[in-house]
N, C-alpha and C positions, 0 to 999 in steps of 0.2 A: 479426567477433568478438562483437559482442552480441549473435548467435542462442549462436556456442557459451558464451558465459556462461551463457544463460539457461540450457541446455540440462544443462549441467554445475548447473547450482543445483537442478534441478527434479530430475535423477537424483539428486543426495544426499537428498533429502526422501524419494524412493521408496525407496530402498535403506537408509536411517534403518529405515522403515518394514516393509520386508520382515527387518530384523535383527533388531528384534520378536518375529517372528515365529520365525524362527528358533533364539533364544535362549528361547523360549517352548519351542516345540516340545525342542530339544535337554533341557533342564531335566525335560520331564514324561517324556521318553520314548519320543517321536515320532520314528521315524528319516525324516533330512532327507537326501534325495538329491542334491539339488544345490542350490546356493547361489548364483547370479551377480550380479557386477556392470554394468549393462548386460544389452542385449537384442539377439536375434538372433545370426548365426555367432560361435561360442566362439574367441578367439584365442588365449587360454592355459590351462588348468585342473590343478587337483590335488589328489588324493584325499586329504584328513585324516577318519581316524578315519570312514570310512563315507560320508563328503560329499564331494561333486566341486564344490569350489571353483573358478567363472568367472569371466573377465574378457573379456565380450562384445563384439561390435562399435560396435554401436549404444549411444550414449551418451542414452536415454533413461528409464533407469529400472534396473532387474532384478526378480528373482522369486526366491521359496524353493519348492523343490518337495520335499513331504512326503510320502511313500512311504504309498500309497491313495488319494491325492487321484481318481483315478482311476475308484475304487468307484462314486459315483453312475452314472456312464456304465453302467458294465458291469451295474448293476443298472436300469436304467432299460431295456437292448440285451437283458438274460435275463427283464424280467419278472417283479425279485423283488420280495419284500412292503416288506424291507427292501435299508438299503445295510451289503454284506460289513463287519464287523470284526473284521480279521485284525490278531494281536499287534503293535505298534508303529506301526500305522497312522493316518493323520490322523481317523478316523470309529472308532475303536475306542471311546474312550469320551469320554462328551457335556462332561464336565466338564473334563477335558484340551484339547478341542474349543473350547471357550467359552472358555476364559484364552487359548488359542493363537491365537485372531482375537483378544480384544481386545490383546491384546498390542502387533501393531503399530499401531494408533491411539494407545495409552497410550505408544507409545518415542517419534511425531511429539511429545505434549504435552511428554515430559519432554527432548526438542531443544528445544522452544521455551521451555523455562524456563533452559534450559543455555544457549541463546544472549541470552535477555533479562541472564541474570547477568553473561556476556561482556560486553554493552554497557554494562552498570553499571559492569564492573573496569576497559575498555578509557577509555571516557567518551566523549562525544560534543560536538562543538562546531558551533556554528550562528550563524549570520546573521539577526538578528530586528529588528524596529522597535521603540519602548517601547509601553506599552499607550493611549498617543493617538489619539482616532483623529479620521477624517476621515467625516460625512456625506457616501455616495461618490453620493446624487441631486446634490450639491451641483457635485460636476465633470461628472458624466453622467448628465443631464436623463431619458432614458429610463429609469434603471435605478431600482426601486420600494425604497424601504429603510426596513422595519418601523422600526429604533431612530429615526428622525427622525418617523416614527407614532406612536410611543412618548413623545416628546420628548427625546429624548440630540442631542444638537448637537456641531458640529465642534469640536475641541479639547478632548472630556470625556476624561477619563483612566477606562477601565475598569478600578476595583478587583476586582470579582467576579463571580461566575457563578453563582445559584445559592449552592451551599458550596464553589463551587473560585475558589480565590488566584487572580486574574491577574496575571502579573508581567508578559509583553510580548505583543506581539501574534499571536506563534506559537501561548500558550497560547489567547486571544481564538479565534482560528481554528481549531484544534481542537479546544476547546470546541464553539462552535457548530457546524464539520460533524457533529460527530458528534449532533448533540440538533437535527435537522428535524422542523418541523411539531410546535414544542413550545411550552409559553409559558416561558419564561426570566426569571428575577427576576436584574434589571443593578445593581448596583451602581456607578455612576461618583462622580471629585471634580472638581467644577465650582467652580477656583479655589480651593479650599479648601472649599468647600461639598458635605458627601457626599448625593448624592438615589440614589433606590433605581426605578427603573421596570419594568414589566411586559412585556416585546418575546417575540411571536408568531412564532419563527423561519421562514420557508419553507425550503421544501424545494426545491431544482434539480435535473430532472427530468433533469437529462443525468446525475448523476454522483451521485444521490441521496444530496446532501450539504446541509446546515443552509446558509441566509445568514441577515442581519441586513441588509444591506446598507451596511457601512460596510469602511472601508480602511483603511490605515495612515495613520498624519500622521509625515511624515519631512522635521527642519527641510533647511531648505536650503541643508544646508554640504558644501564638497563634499571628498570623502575621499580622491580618486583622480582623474585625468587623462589618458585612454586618449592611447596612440603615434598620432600623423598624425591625430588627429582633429580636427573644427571646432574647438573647445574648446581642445582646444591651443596654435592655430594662431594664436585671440584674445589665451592669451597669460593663462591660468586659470592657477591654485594651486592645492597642497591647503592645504584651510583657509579660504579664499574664501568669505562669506557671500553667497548670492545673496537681494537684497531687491526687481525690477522686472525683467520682459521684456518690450520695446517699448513702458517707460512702466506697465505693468498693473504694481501692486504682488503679490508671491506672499508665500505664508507658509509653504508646504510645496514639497516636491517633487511633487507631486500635481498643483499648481496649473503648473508647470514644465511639465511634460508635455503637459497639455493646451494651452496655448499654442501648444505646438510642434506638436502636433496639429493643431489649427486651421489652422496658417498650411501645413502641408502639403496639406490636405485641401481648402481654397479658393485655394490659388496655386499649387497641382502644377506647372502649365503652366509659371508668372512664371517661379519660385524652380528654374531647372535648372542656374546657375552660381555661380559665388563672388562675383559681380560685386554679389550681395545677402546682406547682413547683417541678421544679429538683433542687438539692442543688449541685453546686459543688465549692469544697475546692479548691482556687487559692493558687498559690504564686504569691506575689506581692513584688517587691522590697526589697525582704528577709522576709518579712510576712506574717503569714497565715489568712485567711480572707475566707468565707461562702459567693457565692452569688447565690440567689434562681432566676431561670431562669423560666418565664412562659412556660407550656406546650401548645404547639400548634400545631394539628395533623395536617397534610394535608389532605384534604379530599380526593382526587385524589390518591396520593401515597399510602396512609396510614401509613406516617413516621413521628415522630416530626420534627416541626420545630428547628435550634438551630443556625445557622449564624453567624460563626467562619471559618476564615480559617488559617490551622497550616505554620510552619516555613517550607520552603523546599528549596536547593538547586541550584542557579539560574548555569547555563552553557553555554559559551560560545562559538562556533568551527566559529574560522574563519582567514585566514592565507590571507598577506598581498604580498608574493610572488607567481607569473603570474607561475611560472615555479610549485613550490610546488602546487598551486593549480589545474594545468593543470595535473601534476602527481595522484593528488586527486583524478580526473575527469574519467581518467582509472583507477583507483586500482578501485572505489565504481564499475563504469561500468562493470566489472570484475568478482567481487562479485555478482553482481546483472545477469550475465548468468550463473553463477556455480551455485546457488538458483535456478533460474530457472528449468536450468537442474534437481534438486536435487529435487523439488518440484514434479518432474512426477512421481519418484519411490513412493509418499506419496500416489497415486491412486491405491497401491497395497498394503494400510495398512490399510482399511475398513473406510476412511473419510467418513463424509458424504457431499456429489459431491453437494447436493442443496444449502448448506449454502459454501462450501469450493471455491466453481466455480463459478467464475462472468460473466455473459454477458454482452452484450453490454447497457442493461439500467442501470444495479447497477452501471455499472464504470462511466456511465454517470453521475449519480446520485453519487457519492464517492465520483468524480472529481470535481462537482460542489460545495460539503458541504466544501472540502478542500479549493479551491480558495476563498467561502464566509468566514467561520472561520478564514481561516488567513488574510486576507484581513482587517476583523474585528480588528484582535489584534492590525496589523501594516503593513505598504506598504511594510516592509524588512520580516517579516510572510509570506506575501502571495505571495511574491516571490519566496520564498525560498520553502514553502507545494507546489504550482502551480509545479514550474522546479522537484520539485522530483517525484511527482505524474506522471508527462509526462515523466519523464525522467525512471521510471517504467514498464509505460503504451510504450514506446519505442523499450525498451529491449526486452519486452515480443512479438514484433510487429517482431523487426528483427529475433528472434529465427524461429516463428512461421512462419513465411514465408520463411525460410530456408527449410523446411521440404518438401521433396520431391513428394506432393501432387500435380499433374497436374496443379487442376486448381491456385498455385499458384507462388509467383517466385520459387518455391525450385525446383517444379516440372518444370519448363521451363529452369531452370539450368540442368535439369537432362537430357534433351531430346535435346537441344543444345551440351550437353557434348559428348552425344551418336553419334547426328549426327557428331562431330568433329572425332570421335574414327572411326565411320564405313566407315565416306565419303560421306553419305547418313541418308537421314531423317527418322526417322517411318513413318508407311503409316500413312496415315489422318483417315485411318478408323479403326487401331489399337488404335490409339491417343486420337481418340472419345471415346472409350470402357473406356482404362484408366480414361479419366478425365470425365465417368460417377460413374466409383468407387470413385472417387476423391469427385465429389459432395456427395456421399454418406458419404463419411468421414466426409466434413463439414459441413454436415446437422444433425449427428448424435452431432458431438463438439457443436454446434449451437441450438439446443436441450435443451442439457446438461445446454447450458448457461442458456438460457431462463427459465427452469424449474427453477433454481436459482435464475434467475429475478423474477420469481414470489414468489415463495415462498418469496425473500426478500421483494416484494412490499405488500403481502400479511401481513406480518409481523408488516411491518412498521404503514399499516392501521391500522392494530387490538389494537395497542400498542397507 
């Protein structure tokens, strides 16, 4: 089911796009001969007003096909100076031409502002930490973390970013991936004391995204109590403050973890039955209280078992005004081509392009885990991951087809624009040359993706 998710997400984005088109074309005067949804054998169709309306087999995309699209070939096969413009034809005139390709990159943007508004009216809810955080060299010694370079220390609360509010550590985290390889003016309150420091984000070369090198700090109280688990079995609450594991005093769940870490990773062998216990020191309703927790490795992982989940944050975004949320709708859309943009200059800071760069099967496959996952949680979930996911996969659609490559609209904007300027067309057999460099471009992006498809599919097996 999560290839045909994806596959059903990535055709509405194409067929958004080809509607575009369509509605372009139909409006100037361009007769549209067929319209499908879906690609490959026709399994239903019907003629409105001139158009043979499909519904194809193939669930990956469709096409609008505009009566002359044709012309170049035929003039390229006779030899002519120019390409045929016969009345009603896609090549008739340059100016009709030029709105009719940008069109559908302009219908992708105005989905992604239609579905940002959706997530505004719909609202979205989330699972976050507060903005505490944890020097994460502090738990694991290998990992480099500029803020503690900087001087920010375990337990500072990050008030800001720059000019952006931080309210929990969602926003923390998507502040910084998105600003790598930057210097950042941090705001934190240290007890009551606000200090302001300078931290030089890196960049992570797998996924060319910002760290700082710090974590959540999540206290140690616990919220949840999984079915048959160690935890259970010891005889935990919700509500249970945990203060010491085996004696080691903790302050977070951070500190939890790693415990439990350790003693899996140096006792694999020991710790294979219930016959061995963790001891940890609760508080309970102001008292302190010992409860020993069976050890249970996983055999697969190699991790204990221990089936607690701590206290975090629940967050609300959702606004009940048409107008605010329509404003929503472009600000995010907004933001999401300035990223973009910003994103190209990251291919010029040694990512690595296999894990950084998705093609067409990972996002299939992305697109599909998003729709199932949220879907799972709740119908207003899976609406809300679905419309972002596309409304992403959108932006990234109408940029990219702006782009002045032949074979695509940017380049048929470009060559309509010229012929408006000169009066006349390129020849058909300049035209051809260009939009063989053209495929050469997106054979080599197309590539790029691919090699990334596999390595992710490769990946996902092995794992």
């Amino acid at each position: 089911m999560v290839v045909v998710w994806g596959l059903l997400g990535l055709c509405v984005i194409v067929v958004v796009h080809e509607f575009g088109h369509f509605i372009a074309a139909k409006a100037l005067g361009i007769d549209v001969e067929a319209f499908s949804v879906g690609m490959g054998p026709v399994l239903l169709h019907k003629n409105i007003k001139g158009t043979d309306f499909r519904l194809s087999l193939l669930p990956i995309g469709g096409y609008c096909a505009m009566h002359g699209e044709d012309a170049f070939q035929r003039a390229l096969d006779e030899k002519l100076d120019e390409i045929p413009k016969e009345k009603g034809s896609f090549y008739e005139k340059p100016l009709n031409r030029l709105i009719t390709a940008f069109a559908g990159p302009f219908t992708n943007l105005v989905f992604a502002v239609l579905a940002f508004t959706i997530i505004a009216l719909v609202g979205r809810n989330y699972q976050t930490a507060s903005n505490r955080i944890i020097i994460a060299s502090e738990v694991y010694p290998e990992i480099n973390s500029a803020a503690a370079n900087a001087g920010i220390i375990s337990g500072d609360k990050i008030l800001q970013i720059n000019s952006e509010k931080i309210n929990n550590f969602t926003d923390l985290y998507t502040f910084v991936a998105l600003h790598p390889d930057e210097d950042l003016q941090i705001t934190v309150d240290r007890n009551g004391e606000i200090l302001s420091f300078q931290v030089h984000s890196e960049m992570e070369k797998a996924t060319a995204s910002g760290k700082i090198g710090v974590t959540a700090w999540i206290d140690p109280v616990v919220a949840e109590v999984y079915e048959d688990s160690p935890a259970q079995k010891a005889g935990f609450l919700k509500g249970d403050i945990i203060v010491a594991v085996n004696g080691e005093k903790v302050e977070h769940s951070t500190a939890i973890q790693k415990i439990i870490d350790q003693i899996a990773q140096n006792s694999a062998e020991t710790y294979t039955n219930s016959s061995e216990f963790m001891i940890f020191s609760v508080l309970r309703n102001g008292n302190l209280c010992n409860l020993n927790v069976p050890v249970e490795l996983n055999e697969e992982t190699k991790k204990l078992k221990f089936g607690v989940a701590f206290e975090t944050i629940s967050v609300e975004e959702r606004t009940f005004n048409i107008f605010k949320a329509f404003a929503s709708g472009i600000k995010e859309t907004g933001e999401m081509i300035a990223l973009t943009f910003k994103t190209i200059t990251w291919f010029f800071k040694g990512i690595d392009i296999k894990q950084a760069v998705s093609g067409p099967i990972r996002i299939t496959v992305m697109l599909g885990e998003a729709a199932e996952n949220g879907f799972a949680a709740s119908i207003r979930d899976g609406i809300v991951t679905v419309l972002n996911f596309l409304a992403l996969i959108s932006t990234s659609l109408f940029i990219m087809n702006l782009l002045p490559i032949p074979v695509l609209d940017g380049g048929l904007m470009l060559f309509a624009f010229i012929e408006l300027v000169r009066g006349k067309g390129v020849k058909p057999r300049t035209l051809y040359i260009v939009q063989i460099i053209g495929w050469v471009v997106i054979g080599l992006l197309f590539a790029i993706g691919f090699s990334g498809d596999m390595h992710y599919i490769f990946e996902r097996f092995a794992k």
